[in-house]
C-alpha positions in Angstrom: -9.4 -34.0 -25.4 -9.7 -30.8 -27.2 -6.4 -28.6 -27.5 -7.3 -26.0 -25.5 -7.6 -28.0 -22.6 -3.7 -29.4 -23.3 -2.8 -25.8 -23.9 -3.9 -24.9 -20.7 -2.7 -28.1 -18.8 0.7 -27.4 -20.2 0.7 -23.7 -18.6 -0.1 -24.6 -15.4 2.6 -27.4 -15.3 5.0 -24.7 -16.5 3.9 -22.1 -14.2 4.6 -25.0 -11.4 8.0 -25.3 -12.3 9.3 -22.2 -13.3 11.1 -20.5 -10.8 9.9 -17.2 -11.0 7.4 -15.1 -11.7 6.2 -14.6 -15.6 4.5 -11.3 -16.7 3.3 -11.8 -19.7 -0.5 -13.7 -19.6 -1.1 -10.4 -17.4 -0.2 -8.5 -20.4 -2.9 -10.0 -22.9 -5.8 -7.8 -20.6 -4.2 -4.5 -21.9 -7.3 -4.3 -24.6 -9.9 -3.4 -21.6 -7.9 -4.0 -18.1 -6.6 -0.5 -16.5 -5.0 -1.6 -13.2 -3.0 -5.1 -12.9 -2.9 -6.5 -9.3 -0.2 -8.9 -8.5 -0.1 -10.3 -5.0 2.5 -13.1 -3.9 5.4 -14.3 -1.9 8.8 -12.5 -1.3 11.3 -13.5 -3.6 9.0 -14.5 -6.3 9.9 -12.0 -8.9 7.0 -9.7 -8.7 9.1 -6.1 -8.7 11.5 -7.6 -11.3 9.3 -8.7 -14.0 7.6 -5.4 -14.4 10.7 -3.6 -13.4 12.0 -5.3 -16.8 8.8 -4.6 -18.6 9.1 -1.4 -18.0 12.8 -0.8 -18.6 12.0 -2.7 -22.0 9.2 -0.5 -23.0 11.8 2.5 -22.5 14.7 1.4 -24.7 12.9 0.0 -27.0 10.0 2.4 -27.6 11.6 5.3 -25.3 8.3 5.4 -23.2 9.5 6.5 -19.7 7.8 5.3 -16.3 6.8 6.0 -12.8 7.0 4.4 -10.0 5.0 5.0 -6.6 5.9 4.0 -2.8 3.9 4.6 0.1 6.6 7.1 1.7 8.6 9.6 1.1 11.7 7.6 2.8 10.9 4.6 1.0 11.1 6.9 -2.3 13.8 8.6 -1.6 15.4 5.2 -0.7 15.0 4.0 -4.7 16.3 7.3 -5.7 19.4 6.8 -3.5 22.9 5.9 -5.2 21.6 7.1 -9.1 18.3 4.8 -8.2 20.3 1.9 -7.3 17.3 -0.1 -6.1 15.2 0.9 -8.4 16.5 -1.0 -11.1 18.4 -4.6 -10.8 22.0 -4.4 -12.1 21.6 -7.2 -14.6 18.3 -5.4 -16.2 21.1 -2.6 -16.5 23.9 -4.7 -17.9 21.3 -6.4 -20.4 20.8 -3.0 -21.7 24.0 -1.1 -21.4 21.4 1.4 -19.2 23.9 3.8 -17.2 21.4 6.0 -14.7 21.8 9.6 -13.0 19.2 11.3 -10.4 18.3 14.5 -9.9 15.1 15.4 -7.6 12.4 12.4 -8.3 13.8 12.1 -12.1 15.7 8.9 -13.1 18.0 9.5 -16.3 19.8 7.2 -18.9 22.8 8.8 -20.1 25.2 8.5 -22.4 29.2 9.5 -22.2 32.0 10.2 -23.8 35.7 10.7 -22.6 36.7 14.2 -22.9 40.7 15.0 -22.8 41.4 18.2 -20.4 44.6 19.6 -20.0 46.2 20.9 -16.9 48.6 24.0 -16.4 51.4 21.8 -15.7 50.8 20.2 -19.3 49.6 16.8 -17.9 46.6 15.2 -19.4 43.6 13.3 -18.1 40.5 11.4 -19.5 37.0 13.1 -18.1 33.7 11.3 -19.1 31.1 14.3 -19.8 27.4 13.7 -20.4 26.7 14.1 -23.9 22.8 12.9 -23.8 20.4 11.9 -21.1 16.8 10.7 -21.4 14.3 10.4 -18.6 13.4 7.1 -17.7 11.3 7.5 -14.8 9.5 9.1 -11.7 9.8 8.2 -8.6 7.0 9.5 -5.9 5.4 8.5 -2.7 2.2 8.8 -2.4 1.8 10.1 0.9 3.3 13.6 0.3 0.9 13.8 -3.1 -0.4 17.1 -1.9 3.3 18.3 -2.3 3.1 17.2 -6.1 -0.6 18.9 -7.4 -0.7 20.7 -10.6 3.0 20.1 -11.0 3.7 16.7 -12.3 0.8 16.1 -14.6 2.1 16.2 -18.5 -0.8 17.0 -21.3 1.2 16.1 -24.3 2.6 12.9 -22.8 0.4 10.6 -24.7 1.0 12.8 -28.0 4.6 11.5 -27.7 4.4 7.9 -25.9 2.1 5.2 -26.7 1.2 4.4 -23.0 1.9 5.5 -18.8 3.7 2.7 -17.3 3.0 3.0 -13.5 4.2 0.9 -11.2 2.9 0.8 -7.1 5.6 -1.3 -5.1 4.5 -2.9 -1.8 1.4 -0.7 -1.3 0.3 -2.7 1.5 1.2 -2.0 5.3 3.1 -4.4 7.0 1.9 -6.2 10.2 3.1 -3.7 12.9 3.5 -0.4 10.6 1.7 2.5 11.6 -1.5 3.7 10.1 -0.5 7.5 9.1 -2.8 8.2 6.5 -5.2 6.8 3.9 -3.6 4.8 1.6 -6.6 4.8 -0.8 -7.4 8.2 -0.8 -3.5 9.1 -1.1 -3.2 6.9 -4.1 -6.3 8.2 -6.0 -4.9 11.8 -5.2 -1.5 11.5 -6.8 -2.4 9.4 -9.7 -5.0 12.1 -10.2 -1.9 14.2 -10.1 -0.2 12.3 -12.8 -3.0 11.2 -15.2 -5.7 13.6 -14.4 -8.6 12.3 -16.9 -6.7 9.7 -18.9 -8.9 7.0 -19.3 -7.3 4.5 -22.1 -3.7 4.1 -23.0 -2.9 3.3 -18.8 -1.3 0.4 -17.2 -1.1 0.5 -13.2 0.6 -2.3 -11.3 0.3 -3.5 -8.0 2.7 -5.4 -6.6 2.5 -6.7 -3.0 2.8 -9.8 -0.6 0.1 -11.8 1.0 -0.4 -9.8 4.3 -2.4 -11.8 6.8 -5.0 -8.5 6.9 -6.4 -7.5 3.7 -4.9 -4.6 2.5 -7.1 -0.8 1.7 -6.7 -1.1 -2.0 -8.0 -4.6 -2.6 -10.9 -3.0 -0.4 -11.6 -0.7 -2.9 -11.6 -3.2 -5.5 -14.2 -4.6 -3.8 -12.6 -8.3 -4.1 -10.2 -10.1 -2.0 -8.9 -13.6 -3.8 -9.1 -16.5 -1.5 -7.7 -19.1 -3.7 -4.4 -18.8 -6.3 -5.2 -17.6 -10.0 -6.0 -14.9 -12.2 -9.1 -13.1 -11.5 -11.1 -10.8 -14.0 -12.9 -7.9 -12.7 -14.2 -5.8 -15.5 -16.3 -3.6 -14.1 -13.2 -2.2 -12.2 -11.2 -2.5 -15.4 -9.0 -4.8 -13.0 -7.5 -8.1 -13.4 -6.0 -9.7 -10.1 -3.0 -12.3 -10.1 -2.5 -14.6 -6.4 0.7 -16.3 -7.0 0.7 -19.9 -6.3 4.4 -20.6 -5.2 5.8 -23.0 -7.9 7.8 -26.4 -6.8 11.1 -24.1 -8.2 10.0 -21.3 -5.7 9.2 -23.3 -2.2 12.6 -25.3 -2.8 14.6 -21.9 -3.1 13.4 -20.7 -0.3 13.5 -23.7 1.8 15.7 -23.4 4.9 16.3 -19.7 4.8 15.7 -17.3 7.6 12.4 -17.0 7.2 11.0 -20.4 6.6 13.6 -21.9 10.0 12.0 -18.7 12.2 8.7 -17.7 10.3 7.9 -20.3 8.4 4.4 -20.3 8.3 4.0 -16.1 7.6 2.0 -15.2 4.6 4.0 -12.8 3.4 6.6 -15.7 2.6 4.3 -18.4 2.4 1.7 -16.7 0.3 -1.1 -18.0 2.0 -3.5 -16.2 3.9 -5.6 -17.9 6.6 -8.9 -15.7 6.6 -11.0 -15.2 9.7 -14.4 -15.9 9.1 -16.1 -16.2 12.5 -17.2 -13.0 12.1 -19.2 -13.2 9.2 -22.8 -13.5 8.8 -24.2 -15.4 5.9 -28.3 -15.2 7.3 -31.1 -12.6 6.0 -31.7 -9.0 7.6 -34.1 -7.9 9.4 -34.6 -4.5 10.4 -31.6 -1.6 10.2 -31.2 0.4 13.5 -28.7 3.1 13.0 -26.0 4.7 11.0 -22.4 4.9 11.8 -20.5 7.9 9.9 -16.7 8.1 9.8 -16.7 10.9 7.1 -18.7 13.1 4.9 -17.8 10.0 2.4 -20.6 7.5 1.9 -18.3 4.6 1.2 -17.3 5.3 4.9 -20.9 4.9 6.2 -22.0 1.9 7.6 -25.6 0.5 8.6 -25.8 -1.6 12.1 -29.0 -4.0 11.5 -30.2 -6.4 13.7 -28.3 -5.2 17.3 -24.9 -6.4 15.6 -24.6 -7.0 12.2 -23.2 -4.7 10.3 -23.1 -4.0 6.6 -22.6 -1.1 4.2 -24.7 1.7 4.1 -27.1 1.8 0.9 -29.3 4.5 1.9 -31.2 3.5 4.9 -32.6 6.8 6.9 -32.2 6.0 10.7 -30.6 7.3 13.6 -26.6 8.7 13.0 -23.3 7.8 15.1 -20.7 10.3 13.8 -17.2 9.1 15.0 -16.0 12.1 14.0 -17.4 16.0 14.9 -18.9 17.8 12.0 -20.4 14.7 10.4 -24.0 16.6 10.1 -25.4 14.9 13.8 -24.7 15.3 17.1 -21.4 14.1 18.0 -21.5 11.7 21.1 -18.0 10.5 22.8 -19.4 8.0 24.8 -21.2 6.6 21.7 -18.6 6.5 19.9 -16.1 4.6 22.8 -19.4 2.3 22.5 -18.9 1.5 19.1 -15.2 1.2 19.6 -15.4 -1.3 22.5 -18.2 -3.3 20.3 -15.9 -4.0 17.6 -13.0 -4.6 20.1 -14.8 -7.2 21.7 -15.7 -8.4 18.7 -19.4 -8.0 19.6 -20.2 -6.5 16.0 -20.7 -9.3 13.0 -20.1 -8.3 9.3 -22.0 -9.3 6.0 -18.8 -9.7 4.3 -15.2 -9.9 4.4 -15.2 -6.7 3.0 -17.1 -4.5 4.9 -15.2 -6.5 8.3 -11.9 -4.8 6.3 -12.9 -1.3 5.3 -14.7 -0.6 8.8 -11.6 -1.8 10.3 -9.5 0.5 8.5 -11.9 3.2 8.9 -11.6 2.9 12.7 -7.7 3.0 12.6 -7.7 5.9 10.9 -9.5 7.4 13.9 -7.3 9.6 16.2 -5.2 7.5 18.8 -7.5 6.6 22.0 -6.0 6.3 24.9 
């Protein structure tokens, strides 16, 4: 038995039994991985461990951070109360960190007590700011147009060694409403906040096990069906599905949640996928196009009567669902296309392409 192999066997048996989550193997992709996807149970320890991370790459090396949310109200709800929420209290005991707000900035200051005298001769003790360093950014990323050419720093990396950015619960619950493009938001303000950076970049993701498969793992083209750590590095992505350890499923045994929703992904971390609406046989003939925008990765190709896959060029007939998609918008066509998938009448080549034409639909305007 080779020692590798007992290395390895001995992780796993740790992972089982440690209570919560563990950063670090994530961190040993830094030398090619760009974006570091973690995706597991509530209460696991997701939001803390890089929360700590991240904290410890500021007092240590004095490298400040960001942190996204999808809203504006869940932003301004970290920001609340000197950013509160933002930061655990024992990550701020452990390092003597006492925080101040002002606008999206998060401070670390430092005080001293200042004697002031009054005109009746009395005396009191004032603490006065004497230093405070930024130690993060907080922004949603659904108001990024409000943040364009105004955030982005050009000397950052001249200073710091590396942007720590961290994107808490980027997936949409079940229920919330579908307001905007979560993808196209999030590409927008990190454009806003990076610009060109290519190297020297670490962007988490942390989120639950949603029963639907979220925009962003979409656009990672990959959606992990088992527990593990999954390399993609053509993306420049590496992909975490927490299994819950023996620790984590006895903590949460007999709370809320497990007595009245106790079989709910985001708890559970498992995710039951649909696949009767996949189609695993060979293609025929395409028969037309279905546009949702002037974006190709929005374009989808019908083949077969039903089946439908993404576009890759084929040159046949056009469904915009949208007017000035470059054809003839048709509403009856498109409550046609509507009703097919409703019915579930259409069939998909992939998980995928099931998800990203769902969410292109939502993002239509309400029907009645």
């Amino acid at each position: 038995m080779s020692k590798n192999f007992v290395k390895q066997f001995r992780e796993k048996q740790a992972v089982k039994k440690a209570e919560w989550y563990n950063l670090r193997p994530m961190l040993g992709y830094y030398n090619w991985a760009m974006f570091y996807i973690l995706l597991g149970g509530r209460e696991a320890g997701k939001s803390y461990s890089v929360t700590d991370f991240f904290v410890h790459q500021f007092v240590t090396k004095g490298t400040p951070f960001i942190w996204l949310r999808l809203t504006e109200t869940a932003a301004n709800n970290l920001l609340a109360n000197n950013a509160e929420k933002l930061v655990d209290p024992d990550i701020r005991r452990r390092h003597n960190l006492d925080l101040r707000t002002r606008g999206n900035n998060v401070y670390a200051i430092e005080t001293q007590d200042k004697v002031v005298k009054h005109k009746d001769g009395t005396e009191t003790i004032k603490k006065v700011i004497v230093k405070k360093t930024l130690m993060a950014r907080v922004y949603a990323l659904s108001t990024f147009y409000n943040d364009k050419g105004s955030i982005f720093d050009k000397d950052f990396l001249k200073f710091f060694e590396c942007y720590n950015i961290g994107i808490d619960e980027f997936e949409r619950e079940k229920g919330e409403k579908n307001t905007f493009d979560i993808t196209y938001s999030l590409v927008n303000q990190l454009e806003n906040l990076v610009r060109s950076t290519k190297d020297h970049i670490r962007i988490f993701f942390l989120g639950n096990t949603l029963e639907e498969a979220s925009d962003i793992l979409c656009a990672f083209n990959f959606i992990p069906e088992k527990w593990g750590i999954f390399k993609l590095k053509k993306k420049r992505a590496v992909i975490q599905n927490i299994e819950p350890s023996e620790a984590y499923l006895a903590r949460r045994k007999g709370t809320i949640a497990d007595i009245l929703l106790p079989t709910a992904s985001t708890f559970t971390n498992k995710i039951d996928t649909d696949n009767t609406l996949l189609y695993q046989g060979r293609l025929k003939e395409p028969e037309y196009v279905i546009k949702f925008t002037k974006d190709k990765n929005d374009w989808f190709t019908v083949w077969d009567g039903n089946i439908v896959k993404k576009y890759n060029g084929e040159k046949k007939t056009v469904i915009p669902m949208r007017p000035y998609l470059d054809a003839i918008y048709q509403p009856k066509l498109v409550n046609n296309i509507i009703t097919l998938f409703d019915t579930r009448s259409f069939m998909f080549n992939n998980l995928i392409t099931f998800k990203q034409f769902q969410g292109c639909l939502e993002l239509l305007k309400p029907r009645k």
